[in-house]
N, C-alpha and C positions, 0 to 999 in steps of 0.2 A: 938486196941479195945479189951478190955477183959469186959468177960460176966463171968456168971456161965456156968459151962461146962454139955454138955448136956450127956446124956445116951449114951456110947458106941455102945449098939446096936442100936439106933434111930439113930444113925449118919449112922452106914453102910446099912440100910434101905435106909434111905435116898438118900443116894448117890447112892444106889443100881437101886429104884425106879425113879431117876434121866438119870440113867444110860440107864435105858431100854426106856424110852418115849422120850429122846432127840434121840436116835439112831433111836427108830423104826419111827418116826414121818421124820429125817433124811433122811430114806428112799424113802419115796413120794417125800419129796422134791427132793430131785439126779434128780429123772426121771419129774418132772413137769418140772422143770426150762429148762432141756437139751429135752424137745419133744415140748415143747413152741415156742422153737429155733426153731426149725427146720420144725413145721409146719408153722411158719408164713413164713420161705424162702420156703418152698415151693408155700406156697398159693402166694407169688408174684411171684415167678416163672410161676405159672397159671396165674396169672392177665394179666401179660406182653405179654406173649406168644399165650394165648389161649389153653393150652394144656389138652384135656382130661384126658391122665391118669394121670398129674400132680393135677388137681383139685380131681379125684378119691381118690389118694393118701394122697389128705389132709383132705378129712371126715374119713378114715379112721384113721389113724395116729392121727389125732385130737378126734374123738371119745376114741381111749384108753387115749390121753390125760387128757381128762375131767373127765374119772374115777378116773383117780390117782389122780386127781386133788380134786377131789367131797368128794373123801376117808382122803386125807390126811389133808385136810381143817380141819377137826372134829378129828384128833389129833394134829395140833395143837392147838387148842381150848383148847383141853384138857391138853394138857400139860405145859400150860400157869400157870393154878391154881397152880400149884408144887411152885411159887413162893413166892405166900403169903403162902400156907397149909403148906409146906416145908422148907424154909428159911426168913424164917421173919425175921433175922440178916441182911440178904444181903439185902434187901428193906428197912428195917430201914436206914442203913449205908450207904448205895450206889444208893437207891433207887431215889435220883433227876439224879445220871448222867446215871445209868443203865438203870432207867425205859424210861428219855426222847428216848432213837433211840427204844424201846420198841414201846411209845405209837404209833411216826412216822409210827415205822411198820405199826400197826393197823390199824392207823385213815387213813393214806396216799396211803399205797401202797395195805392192805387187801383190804379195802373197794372197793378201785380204780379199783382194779383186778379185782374182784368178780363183778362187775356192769360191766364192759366193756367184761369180759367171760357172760355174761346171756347175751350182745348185740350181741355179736359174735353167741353163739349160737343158738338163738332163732329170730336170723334178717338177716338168712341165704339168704331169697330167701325174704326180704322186703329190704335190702340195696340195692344201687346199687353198682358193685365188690369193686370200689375205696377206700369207706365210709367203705366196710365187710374187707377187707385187710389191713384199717388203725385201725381197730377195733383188730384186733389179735395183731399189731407191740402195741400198748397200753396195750393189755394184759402179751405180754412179758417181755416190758422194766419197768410195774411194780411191777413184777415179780424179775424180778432183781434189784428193789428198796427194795422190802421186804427182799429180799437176803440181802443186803447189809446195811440195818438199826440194823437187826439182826447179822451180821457180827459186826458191831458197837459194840453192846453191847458186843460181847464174846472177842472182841480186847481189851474193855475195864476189864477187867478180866485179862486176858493174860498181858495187857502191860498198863496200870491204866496211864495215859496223861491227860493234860485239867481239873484238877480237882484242887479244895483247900477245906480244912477242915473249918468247919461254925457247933458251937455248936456240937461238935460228930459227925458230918455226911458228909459226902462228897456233894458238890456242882458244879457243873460247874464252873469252874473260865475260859476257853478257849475252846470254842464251835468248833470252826473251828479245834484247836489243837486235839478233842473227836473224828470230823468226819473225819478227815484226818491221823487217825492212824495209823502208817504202819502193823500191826498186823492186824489190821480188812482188809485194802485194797490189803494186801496180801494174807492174806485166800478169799475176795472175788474174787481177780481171781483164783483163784484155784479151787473155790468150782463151779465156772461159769464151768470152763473149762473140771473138773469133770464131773459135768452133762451133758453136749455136752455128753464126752465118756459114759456115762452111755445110755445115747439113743441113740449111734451109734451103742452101744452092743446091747442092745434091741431090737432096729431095725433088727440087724442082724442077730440075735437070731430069731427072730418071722418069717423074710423071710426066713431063710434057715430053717425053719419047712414044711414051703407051699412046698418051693421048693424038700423037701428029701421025704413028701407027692406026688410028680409029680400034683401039682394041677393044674389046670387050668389056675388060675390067672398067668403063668409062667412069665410074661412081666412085670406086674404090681411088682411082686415079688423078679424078679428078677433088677428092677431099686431100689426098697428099699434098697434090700441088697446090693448093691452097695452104693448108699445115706448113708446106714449105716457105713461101712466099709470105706467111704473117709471121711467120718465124723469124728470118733471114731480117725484115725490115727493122725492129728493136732491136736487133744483136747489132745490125751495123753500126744503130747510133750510140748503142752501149761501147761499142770498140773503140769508134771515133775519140770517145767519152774520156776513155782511158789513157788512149793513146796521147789525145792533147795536153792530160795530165800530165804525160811522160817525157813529152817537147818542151813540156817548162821544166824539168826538173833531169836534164840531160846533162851528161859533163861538157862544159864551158870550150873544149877545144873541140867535140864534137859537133855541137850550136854554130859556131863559129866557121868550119869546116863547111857544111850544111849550107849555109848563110852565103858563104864565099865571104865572110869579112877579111881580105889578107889581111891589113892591117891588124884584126885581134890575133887571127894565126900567127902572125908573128911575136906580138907581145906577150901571149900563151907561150909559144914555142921559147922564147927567152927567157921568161921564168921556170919553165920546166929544166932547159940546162940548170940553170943558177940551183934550184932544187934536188936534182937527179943528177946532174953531172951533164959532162957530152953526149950527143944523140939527136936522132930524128923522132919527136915527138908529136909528128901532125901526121895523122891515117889518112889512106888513098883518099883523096879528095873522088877521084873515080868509082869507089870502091861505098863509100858513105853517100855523097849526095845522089850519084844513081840509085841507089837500092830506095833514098827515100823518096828520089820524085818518082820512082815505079809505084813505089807501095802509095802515095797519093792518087798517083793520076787510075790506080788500080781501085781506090777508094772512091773517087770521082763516080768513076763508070758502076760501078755496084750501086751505089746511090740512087743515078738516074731511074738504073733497072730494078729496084727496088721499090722506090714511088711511084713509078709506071705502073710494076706488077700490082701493088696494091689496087691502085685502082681499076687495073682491068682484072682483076681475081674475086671481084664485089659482082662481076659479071658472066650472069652461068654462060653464055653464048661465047663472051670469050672465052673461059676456062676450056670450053671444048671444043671451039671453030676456031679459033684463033690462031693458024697455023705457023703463021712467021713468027707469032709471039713463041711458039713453044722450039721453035727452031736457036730463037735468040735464048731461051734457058738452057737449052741442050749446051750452045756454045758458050753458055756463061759460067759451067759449073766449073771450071778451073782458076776463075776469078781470086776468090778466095783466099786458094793456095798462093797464087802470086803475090799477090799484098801480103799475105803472114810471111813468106819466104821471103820477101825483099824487105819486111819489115824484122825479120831476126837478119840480115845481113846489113842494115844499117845498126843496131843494135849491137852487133859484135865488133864489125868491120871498124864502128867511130872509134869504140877507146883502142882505138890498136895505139900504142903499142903494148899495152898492159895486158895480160890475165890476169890480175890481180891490180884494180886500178891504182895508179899509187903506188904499188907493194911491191908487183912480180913482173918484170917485164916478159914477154913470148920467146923472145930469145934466151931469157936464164929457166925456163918451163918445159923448153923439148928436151927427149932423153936424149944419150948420148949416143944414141945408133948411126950407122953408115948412110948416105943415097939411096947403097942397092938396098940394102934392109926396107926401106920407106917406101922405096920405090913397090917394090914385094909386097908389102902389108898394103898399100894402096892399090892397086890391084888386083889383090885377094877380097880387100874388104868393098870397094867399089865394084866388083863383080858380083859379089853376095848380095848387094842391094841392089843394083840393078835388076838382076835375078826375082827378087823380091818382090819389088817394085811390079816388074813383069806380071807376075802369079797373082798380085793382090786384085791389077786392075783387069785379068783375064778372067778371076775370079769374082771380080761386083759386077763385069760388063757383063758373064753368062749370066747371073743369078737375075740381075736386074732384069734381063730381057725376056728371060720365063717367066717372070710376073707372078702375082702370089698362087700358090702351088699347095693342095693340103699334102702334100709329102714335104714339107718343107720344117721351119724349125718351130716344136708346139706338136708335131702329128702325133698322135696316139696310134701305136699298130698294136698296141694289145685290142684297139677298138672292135676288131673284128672278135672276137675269143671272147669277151665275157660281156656277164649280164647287161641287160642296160642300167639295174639299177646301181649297183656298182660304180655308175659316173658322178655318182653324187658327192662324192671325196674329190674328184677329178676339180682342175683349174680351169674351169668353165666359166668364159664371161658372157 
């Protein structure tokens, strides 16, 4: 596809402003998707059992839930518009195969979410447990629909399947070949398993504050951190898991890149003119290999602190004297994010120059706006996130440090006003 080429510096704006709203948006999701999980295995672990501080545990945990949740919703919102504002190439060109697992996301699995979260929360104590406990496994597995529609499209990007050319523009020619990617199906387990670890750290992080406080809650706090910490250990090797899947099956100039082979970068870069014409077709060697020895050596350090935690979480005296241990989780819960964050910037950054590998290059994909325009909408939208940003984590740091609270999310304040027998319809675990 050739276009006129757009302004150099609207392009690095671009990608720049790209850069910052897919990542930070990024963020929420990590910890929505992996505390999703894990409050709805708890809340049936309540169901089943009966168990007080397990049902505790989940208005808690589910309350910082629904922050991140509430927060991150309205940057993806926002960062939707970047498509048309930003790349009206790529919606032109790609816009039937791209946009369809697009709209899915939206129509299917947003909406879906978002109505069965307002059931869950607000039909606490009018469900009865059954009905409130199938209301959360609903909110999770569409949670992981929206994951994995959106997965669709950045696979198709990555690794362009199921598609045939119609007047200029790319169309679906094979639906099933689009949703059965191996690129997209590969980063969605990854990205699932990610999140797990990202609210095992969390979790672990947040109990071993209560607990280096000596708070009260020592019980309830002290099954978190453990909750957290045997969570977090399978989610890392399930990540690994995927991920080394996805180092075999990387495009060849990216490997290469990565590797520092100049020699294939070159013979890559050769064959790419011969194919595409003139051009620089080798990515920031700065920009790929850093992002992926961070996201390693970010993998390394999770590891150690992982096998460690196991074993000293086998140990009630650690879990609750352990002081430096809980000092080193407090400082480990940002772990996480770094390895997924520098692992989606080796991920985008390697096939540069393509957004459509193959197909579209970034430069025929920006629209045709000015600097100052770019300039503007990066600013605008980088300040909204930031902003955002701000509010989410002002908003888990209060919450977390009140500690579980029965005015928190689950409280019945009709409780006071009627019968007691009356509670027997109520979502009591």
């Amino acid at each position: 596809m050739n276009v006129s080429l757009p302004n150099p510096e609207t392009l690095d704006l671009a990608r720049l402003q790209f850069a910052l709203t897919a990542g930070g948006h990024f963020l929420f999701v990590a910890l929505t998707l992996g505390l999703a999980t894990v409050v709805a295995c708890l809340q049936t672990r309540a169901t089943l059992s009966g168990s007080v501080l397990h049902a505790r545990m989940v208005r808690f945990w589910g309350q910082l839930y629904v922050i991140n949740y509430a927060v991150g919703i309205v940057t993806g919102i926002v960062m939707e518009f970047q498509f048309g504002l930003s790349w009206s190439g790529l919606t032109h060109y790609a816009g039937d195969v791209f946009g369809a697992s697009m709209a899915l996301e939206t129509v299917v699995a947003f909406f879906v979410e978002s109505t069965f979260l307002g059931l869950w929360i607000f039909g606490w104590n009018r469900f009865n447990r059954w009905v409130h406990l199938a209301l959360i496994w609903v909110v999770t597995l569409t949670a992981y629909a929206s994951a994995y529609w959106i997965l669709v499209a950045n696979g198709f990007l990555n690794n362009p399947v199921g598609h045939r050319e119609q007047g200029g523009r790319l169309v679906i020619g094979d639906a099933a070949a689009v949703f059965t990617n191996p690129s997209a199906l590969l980063a969605f387990g990854h990205v699932l398993a990610g999140a797990l670890l990202t609210a095992g750290f969390f979790m672990a992080g947040v109990s071993a504050y209560h607990l280096f406080k000596r708070t009260p809650e020592w019980v309830f706090f002290g099954r978190s951190l453990r909750t957290g910490v045997f969570v977090a250990l399978p989610a890392l090797f399930v990540t690994a898991a995927f991920g080394g899947v996805q180092f075999a099956a990387m495009q060849p100039m990216k490997e290469a890149v990565f590797s520092s082979q100049v020699a294939e970068v070159a013979r890559l870069q050769a064959d790419m003119v011969a194919r595409f014409g003139p051009g620089d077709y080798v990515p920031s060697e700065g920009w790929t290999r850093g992002a992926g020895i961070v996201m390693l050596l970010a993998f390394a350090l999770m590891m150690y602190l992982c096998l460690a935690g196991a074993v000293l979480a086998c140990f009630k005296r650690a879990v609750f004297r352990f002081r430096l241990w809980h000092v080193v989780l407090m400082a480990a819960v940002p772990l996480p994010y770094l390895a997924m964050i520098s692992g989606w910037v080796f991920r985008e950054a390697g096939r540069q120059p393509w957004v459509v590998y193959g197909l579209l290059r970034t430069e025929d994909a920006v629209s045709s706006v000015s600097p100052g325009a770019m300039r503007a909408s990066l600013i605008v939208f980088t300040s909204l996130f930031a902003l955002l940003a701000a509010l989410n984590v002002w908003l888990l740091a209060r919450h977390a440090r009140v500690g579980p609270v029965e005015s928190g999310l689950g409280h019945d304040e009709r409780a006071t006003d009627r019968d007691p027998a009356d509670s027997l319809t109520a979502a009591s675990y």
